[in-house]
C-alpha positions as a Python dict, from the first residue, in 0.01 Angstrom:
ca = {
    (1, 'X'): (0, 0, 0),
    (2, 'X'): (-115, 267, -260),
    (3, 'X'): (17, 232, -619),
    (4, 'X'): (176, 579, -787),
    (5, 'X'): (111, 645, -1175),
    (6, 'X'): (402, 737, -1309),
    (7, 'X'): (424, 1072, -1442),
    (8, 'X'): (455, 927, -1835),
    (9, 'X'): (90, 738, -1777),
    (10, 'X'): (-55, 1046, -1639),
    (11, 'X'): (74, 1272, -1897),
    (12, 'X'): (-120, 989, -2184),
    (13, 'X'): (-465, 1003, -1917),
    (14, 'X'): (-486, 1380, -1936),
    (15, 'X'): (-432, 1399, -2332),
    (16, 'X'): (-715, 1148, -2361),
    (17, 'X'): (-940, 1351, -2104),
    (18, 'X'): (-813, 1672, -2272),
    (19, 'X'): (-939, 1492, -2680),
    (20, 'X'): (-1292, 1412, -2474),
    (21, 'X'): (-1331, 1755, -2348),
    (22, 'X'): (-1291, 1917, -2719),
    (23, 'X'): (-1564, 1657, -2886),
    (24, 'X'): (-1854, 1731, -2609),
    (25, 'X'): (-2167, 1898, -2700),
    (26, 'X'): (-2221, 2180, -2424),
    (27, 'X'): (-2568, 2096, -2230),
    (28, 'X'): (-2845, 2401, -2342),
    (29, 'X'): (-3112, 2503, -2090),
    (30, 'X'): (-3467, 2375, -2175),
    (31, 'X'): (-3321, 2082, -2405),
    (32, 'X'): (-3246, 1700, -2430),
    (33, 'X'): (-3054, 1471, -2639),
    (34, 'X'): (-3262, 1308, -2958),
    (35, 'X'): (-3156, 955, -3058),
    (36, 'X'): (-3035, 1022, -3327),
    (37, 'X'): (-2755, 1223, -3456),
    (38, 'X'): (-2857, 1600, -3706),
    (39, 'X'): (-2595, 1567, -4010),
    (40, 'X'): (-2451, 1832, -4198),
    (41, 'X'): (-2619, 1698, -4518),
    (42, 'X'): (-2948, 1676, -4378),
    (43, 'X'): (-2927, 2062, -4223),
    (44, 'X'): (-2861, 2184, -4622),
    (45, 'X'): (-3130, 1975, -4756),
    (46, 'X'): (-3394, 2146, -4458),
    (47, 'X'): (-3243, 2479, -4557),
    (48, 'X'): (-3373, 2428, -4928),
    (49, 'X'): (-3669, 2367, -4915),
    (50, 'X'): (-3954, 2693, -4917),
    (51, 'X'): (-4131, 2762, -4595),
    (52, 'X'): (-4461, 2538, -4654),
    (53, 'X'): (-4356, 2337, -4898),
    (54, 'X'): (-4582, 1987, -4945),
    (55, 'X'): (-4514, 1656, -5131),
    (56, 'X'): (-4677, 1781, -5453),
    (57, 'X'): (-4759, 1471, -5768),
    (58, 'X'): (-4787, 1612, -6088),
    (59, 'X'): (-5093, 1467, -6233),
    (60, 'X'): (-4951, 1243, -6536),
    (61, 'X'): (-5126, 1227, -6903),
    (62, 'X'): (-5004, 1038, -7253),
    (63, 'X'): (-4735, 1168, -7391),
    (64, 'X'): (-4746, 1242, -7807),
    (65, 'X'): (-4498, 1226, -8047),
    (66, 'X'): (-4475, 1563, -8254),
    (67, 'X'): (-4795, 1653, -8470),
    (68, 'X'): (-5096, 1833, -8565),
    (69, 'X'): (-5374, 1781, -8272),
    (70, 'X'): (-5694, 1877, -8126),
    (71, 'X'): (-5603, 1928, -7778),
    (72, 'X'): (-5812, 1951, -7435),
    (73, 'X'): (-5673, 2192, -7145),
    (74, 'X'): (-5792, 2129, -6783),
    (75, 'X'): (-5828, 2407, -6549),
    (76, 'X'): (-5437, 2360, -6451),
    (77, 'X'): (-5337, 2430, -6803),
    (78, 'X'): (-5243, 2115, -6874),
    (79, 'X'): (-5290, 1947, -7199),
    (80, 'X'): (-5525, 1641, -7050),
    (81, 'X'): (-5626, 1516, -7393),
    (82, 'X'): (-5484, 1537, -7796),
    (83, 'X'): (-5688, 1393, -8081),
    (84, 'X'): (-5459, 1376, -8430),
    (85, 'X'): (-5620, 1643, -8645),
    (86, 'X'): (-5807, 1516, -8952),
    (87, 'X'): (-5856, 1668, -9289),
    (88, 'X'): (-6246, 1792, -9187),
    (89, 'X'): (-6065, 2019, -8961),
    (90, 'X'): (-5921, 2213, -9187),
    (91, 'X'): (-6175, 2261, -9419),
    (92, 'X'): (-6391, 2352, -9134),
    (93, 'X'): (-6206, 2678, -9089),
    (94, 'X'): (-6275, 2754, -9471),
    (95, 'X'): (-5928, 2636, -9655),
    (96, 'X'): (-6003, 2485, -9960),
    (97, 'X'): (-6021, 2081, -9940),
    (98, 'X'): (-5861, 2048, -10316),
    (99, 'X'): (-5537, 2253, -10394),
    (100, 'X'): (-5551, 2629, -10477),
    (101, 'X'): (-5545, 2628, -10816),
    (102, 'X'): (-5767, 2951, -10971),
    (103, 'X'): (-5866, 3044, -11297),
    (104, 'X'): (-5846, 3415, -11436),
    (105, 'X'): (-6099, 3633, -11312),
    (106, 'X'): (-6441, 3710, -11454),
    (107, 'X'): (-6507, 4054, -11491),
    (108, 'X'): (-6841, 4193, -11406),
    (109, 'X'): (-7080, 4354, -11664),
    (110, 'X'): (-7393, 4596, -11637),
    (111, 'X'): (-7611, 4256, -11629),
    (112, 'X'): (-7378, 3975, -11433),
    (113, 'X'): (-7192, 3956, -11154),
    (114, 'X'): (-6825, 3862, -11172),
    (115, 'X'): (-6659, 3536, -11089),
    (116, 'X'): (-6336, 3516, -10821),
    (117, 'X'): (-5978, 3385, -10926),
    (118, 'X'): (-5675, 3572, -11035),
    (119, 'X'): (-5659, 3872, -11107),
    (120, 'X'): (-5496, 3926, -11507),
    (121, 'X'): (-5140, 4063, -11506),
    (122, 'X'): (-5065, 4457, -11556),
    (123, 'X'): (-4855, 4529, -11858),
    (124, 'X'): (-4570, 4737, -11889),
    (125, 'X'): (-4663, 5081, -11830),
    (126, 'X'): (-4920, 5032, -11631),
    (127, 'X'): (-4790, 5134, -11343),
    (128, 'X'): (-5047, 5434, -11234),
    (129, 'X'): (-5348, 5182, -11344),
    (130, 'X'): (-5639, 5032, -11119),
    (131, 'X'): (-5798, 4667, -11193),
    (132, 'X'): (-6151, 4807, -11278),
    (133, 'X'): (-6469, 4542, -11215),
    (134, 'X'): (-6474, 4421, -11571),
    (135, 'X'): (-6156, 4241, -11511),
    (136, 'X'): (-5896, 4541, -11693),
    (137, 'X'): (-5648, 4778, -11593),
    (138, 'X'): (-5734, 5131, -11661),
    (139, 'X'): (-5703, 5460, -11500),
    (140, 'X'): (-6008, 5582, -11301),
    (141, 'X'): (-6209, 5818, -11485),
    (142, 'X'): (-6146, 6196, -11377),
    (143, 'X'): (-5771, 6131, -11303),
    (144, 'X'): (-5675, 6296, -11626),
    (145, 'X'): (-5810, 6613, -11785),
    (146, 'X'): (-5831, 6816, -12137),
    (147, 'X'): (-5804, 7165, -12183),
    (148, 'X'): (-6091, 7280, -12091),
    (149, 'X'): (-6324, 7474, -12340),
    (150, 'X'): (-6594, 7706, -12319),
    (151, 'X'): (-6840, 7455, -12263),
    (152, 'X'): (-6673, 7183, -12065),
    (153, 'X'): (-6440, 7180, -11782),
    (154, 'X'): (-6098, 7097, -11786),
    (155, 'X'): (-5725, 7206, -11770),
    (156, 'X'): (-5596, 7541, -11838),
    (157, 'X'): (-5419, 7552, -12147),
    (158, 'X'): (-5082, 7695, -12210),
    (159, 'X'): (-5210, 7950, -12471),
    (160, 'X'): (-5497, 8075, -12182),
    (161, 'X'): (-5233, 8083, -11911),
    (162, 'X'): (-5017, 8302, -12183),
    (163, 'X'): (-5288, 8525, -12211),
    (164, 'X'): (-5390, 8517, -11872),
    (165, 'X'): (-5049, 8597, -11787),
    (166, 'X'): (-5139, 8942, -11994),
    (167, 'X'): (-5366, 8997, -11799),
    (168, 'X'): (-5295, 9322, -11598),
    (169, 'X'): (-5321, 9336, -11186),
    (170, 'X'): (-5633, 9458, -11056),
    (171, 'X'): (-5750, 9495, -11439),
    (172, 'X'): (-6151, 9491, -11488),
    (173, 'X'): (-6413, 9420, -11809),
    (174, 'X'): (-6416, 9724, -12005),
    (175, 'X'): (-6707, 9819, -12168),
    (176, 'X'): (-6654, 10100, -12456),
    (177, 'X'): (-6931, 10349, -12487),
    (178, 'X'): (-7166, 10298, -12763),
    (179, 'X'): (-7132, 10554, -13023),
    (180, 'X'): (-7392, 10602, -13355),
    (181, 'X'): (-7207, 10457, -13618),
    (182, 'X'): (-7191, 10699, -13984),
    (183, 'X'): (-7134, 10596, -14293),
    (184, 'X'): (-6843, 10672, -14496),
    (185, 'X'): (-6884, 11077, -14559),
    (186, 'X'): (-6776, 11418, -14464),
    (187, 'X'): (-6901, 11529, -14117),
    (188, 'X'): (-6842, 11760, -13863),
    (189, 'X'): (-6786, 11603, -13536),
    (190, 'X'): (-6765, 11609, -13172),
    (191, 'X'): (-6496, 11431, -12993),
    (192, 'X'): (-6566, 11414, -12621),
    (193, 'X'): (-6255, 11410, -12306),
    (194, 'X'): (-6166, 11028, -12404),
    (195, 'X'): (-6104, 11102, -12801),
    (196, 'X'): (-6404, 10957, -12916),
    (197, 'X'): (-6611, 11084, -13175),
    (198, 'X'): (-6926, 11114, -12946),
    (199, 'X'): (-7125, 11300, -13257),
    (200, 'X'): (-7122, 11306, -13654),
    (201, 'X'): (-7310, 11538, -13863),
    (202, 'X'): (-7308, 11551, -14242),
    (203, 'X'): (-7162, 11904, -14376),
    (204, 'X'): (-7352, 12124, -14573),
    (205, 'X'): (-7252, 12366, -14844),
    (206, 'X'): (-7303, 12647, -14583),
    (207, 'X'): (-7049, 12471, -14374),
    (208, 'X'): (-6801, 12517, -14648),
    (209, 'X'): (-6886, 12896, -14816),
    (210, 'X'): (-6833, 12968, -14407),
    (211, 'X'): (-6467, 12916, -14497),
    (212, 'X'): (-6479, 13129, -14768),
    (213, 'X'): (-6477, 12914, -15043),
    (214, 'X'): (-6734, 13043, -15343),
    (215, 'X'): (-7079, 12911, -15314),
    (216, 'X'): (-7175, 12964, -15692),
    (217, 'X'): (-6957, 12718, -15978),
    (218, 'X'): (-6938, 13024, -16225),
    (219, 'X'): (-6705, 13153, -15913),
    (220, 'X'): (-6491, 12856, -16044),
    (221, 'X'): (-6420, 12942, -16439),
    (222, 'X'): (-6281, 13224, -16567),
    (223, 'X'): (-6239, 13369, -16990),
    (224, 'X'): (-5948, 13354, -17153),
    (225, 'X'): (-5724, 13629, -17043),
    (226, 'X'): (-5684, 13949, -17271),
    (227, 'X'): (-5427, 14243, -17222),
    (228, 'X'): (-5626, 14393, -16989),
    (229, 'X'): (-5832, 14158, -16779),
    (230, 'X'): (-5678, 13838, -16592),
    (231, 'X'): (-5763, 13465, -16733),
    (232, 'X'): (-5693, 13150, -16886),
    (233, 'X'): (-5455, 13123, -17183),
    (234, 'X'): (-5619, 13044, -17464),
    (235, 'X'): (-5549, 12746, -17687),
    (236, 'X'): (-5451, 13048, -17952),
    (237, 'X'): (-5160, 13202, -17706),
    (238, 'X'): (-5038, 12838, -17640),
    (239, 'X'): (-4976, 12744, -18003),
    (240, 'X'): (-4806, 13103, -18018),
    (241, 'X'): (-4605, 13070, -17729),
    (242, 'X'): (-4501, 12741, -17838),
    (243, 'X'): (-4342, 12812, -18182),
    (244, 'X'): (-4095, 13036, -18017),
    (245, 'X'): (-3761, 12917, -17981),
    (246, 'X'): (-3522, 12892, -17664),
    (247, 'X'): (-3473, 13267, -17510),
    (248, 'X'): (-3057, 13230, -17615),
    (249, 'X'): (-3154, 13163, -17955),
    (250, 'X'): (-3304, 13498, -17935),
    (251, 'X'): (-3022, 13663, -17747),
    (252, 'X'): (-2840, 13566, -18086),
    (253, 'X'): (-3043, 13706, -18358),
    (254, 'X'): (-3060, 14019, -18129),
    (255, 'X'): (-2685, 14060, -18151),
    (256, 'X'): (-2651, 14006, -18522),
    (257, 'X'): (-2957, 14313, -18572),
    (258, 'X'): (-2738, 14532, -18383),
    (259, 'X'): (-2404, 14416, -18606),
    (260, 'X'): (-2628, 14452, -18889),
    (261, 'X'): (-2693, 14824, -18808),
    (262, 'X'): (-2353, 14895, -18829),
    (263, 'X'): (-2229, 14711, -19121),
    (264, 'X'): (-2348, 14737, -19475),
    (265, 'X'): (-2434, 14383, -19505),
    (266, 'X'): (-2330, 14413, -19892),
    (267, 'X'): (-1965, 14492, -19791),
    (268, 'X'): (-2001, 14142, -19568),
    (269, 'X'): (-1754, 13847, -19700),
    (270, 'X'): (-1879, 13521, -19772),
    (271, 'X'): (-1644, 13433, -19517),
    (272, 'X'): (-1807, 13675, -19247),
    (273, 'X'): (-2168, 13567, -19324),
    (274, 'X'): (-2053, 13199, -19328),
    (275, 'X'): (-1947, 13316, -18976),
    (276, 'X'): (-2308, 13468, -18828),
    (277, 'X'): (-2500, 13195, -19006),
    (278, 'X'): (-2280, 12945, -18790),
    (279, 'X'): (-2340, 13192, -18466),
    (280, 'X'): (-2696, 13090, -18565),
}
């Protein structure tokens, strides 16, 4: 006699069926189960690693602590080999073995070399200065100039720049004619179109009787004059002239003549002649 499932156990049977169904894998043409199972963690550890990649061992070498060393580099670029540097080291690259302690300078002379060390401080001032061989500061010959003179070359003073200031545009060397040069003496001369007095020649007593002037010296002195004939006053006529008095004192005596003519000068006062001698 068959046996029925009830409808509650079939209901639990398909659920189970029904949780299979969702976990299978779905069968793909042209392959077959492995053994064992691909896990998530394994896929992301295949997807990081570079197409090619190999199990590489870095090649290992002895480690140093930190210092100076000598080191050897293989053909990797690796540091295969580091010796401590020693003190021959250095000095083999030329640095000084001692410590660097110099003394001054030695300046060089026209017979000996120089010696190397420090060179000797610049003072104050000497700013625009250059260490010359012999050791000093100094400024290099030629940097610095004098007026220059008419034998040796140099700067242009102010008093030739004044006078070459003068100096007209376009202005050339003059050269004045030459012209015979005359004693002092009276001359008759030529002056040419500039003014100059190109000619000078010494004037003759011709030259001067031309201007009518008397050639002869008797021409020059005359006689003492007379009432007839022009001439000097004689020394005579001056001592005459000179005793005269002044022309009004004249005028005077003239007037008292002429009141003499008409008065009887016996009739006159004492009174009245008091009176012309006091005219007088």
């Amino acid at each position: 006699m068959a046996k029925w499932i009830s409808l509650e156990n079939m209901k639990y049977i398909m659920g189970k069926v029904k949780a299979l169904l969702n976990g299978k894998v779905d069968k793909v043409e042209g392959k077959g189960l492995s053994a064992n199972d691909y896990t998530t963690p394994e896929k992301t550890k295949l997807a990081g690693i570079a197409e090619g990649a190999n199990k590489y061992v870095h090649p290992k070498h002895t480690a140093k602590a930190a210092g100076l060393y000598k080191v050897t580099v293989d053909n990797e670029g690796h540091v295969s080999a580091a010796v401590a540097a020693a003190k021959a080291d250095i000095t083999a690259l030329g640095i000084p073995a001692q410590d660097t302690q110099y003394s001054a300078m030695g300046g060089a002379s026209t017979s000996a070399a120089g010696t190397q060390g420090l060179v000797p401080a610049p003072s104050a001032g000497s700013e625009n200065k250059f260490l010359k061989g012999d050791g000093t500061w100094a400024i290099p010959p030629g940097s610095t100039q004098n007026d220059a003179t008419q034998t040796t070359h140099g700067l242009m003073s102010a008093a030739d720049k004044k006078k070459l200031d003068g100096v007209a545009e376009g202005a050339n060397k003059y050269i004045h004619p030459s012209h015979t040069a005359k004693a002092a003496g009276l001359y008759k001369v030529t002056v040419d179109a500039q003014g100059h007095v190109s000619a000078a020649d010494t004037v003759t007593k011709a030259d001067i009787t031309a201007l009518g002037i008397p050639a002869q010296d008797t021409n020059t002195t005359y006689n003492p004059a007379t009432a007839s004939a022009n001439g000097l006053m004689s020394a005579a006529d001056k001592s005459k002239l000179d005793a005269f008095g002044a022309a009004s004192t004249y005028a005077k005596v003239s007037a008292l003549a002429e009141y003499a003519k008409k008065t009887d000068i016996t009739e006159l006062t004492n009174a009245e002649i008091d009176g012309i001698f006091s005219a007088l």
